[in-house]
N, C-alpha and C positions, 0 to 999 in steps of 0.2 A: 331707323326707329325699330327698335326690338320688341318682339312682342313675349313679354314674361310671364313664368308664372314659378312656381311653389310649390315641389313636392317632396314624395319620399322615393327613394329608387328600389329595385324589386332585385334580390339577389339574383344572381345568375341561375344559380341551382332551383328556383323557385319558376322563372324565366323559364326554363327548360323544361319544367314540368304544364307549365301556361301554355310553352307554345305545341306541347304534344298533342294540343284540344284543336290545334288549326284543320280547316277541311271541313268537308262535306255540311256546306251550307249556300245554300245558290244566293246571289249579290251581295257576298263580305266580302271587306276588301281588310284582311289581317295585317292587326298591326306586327311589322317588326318584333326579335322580343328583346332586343335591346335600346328601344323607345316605352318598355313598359315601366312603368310608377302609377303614383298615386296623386293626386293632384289635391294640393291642399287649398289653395289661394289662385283663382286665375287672376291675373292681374292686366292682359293686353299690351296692345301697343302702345311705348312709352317711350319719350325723350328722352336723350343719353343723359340729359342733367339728372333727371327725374330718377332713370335707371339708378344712375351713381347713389342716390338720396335713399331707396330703396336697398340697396346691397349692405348697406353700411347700417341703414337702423336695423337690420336682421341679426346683426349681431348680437343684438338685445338682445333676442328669445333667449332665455335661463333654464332649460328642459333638461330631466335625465331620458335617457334611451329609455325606449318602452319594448315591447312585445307588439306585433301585429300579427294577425291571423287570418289569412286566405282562405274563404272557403265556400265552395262552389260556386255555382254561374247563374246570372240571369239576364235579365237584359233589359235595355230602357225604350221607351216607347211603346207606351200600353196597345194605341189603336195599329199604330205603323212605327212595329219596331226599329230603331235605329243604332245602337248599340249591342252588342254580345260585351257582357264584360264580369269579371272574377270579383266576387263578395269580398269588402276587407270589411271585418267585426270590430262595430263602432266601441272602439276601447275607451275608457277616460281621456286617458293618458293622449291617446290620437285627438279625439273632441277638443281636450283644450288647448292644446296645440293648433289646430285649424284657428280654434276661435279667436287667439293672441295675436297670429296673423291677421285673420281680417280685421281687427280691432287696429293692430298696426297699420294696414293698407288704407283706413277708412281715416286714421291719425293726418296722413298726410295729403287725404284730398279724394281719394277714390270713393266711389260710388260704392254701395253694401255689392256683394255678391247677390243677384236675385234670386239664388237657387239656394236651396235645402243642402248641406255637405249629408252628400251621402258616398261614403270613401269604399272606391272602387278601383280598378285597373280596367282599362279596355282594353279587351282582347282584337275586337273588329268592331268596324263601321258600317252600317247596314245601309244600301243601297237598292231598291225594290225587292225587297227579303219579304215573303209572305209570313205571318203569323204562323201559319198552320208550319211552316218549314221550321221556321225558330223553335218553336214548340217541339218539336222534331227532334231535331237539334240538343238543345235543351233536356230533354230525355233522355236519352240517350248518350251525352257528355255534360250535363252538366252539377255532377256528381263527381268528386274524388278527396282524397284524404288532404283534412284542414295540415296546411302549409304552415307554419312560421318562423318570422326572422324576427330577427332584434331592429330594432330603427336606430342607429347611432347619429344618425344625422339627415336634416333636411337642405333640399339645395334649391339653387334657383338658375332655374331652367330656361331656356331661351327658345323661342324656334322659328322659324321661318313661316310668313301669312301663307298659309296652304287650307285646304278643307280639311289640316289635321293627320294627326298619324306620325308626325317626325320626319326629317331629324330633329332631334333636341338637345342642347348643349347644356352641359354643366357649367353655369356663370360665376358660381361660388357655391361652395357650402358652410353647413354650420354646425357644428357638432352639439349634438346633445349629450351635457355631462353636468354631473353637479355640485 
């Protein structure tokens, strides 16, 4: 049973500037940065019929490529941080995009996503990470010149039940064009 989700991929060139920010933060566990995207739709663990059902309505999305733009770091978990991860600037273009997806995923039975999209890249996973360290942190890297790529396409992702982090396979993609 696969557990899927929906995102956009993060150029290499962009990847290499991400993973330059790794270090000097006590309990992160850094993601890979060839595990780095964007995650538009998590979708879980799903039967392969289900799978099949989902790969094939994706087709549908009708998108031109947009622009996305990287730019600095924050992180989540107001009281007890748990993510370090890279700002993506909520475009249109990205927004309705997310939202056609889960309008699709919600079409064929899935439950709404409970969370707010708020379109990020995670850098690390935070594991007894003190505030005052993040903060630290955070000051000190989480500042650099806004990044961007073009998004020509989103894919759908597969990975392994783990706490996260990848590996994650490309199951298909979909080209955005118009």
């Amino acid at each position: 049973m696969p557990r899927l989700f929906t995102g956009l991929e993060i150029p290499a060139e962009i990847g290499q500037t991400l993973s330059s920010l790794r270090g000097g933060l006590p309990g992160a566990r850094w993601i890979d940065p060839e595990n780095y995207h964007v995650t538009l739709r998590f979708i879980g663990d799903i039967d392969g019929v289900s799978a099949n059902e989902i790969a094939s309505m994706l087709f549908r999305v009708n998108r031109k490529p947009f622009e996305v733009a990287v730019q600095g770091l924050s992180s989540f978990g107001s009281k007890k941080p748990r993510a370090v991860v890279a700002n993506i600037a909520p475009s249109r273009p990205l927004i309705e995009l997310q939202a056609e997806l889960e309008r699709l995923m919600q079409r064929i039975g899935l439950d709404p996503e409970g969370r707010k999209f708020t379109p990020h890249v995670t850098l690390a996973r935070l594991r007894d990470a003190s505030t005052q360290d993040v903060a630290d942190y955070l000051s000190v890297r989480g500042y650099f010149p806004t990044k961007v790529f073009t998004a020509s396409r989103f894919v759908l992702f597969s990975s392994r039940a783990s706490t996260g982090g990848g590996p994650y396979v490309v199951e298909d993609s979909y080209a955005l064009s118009a």
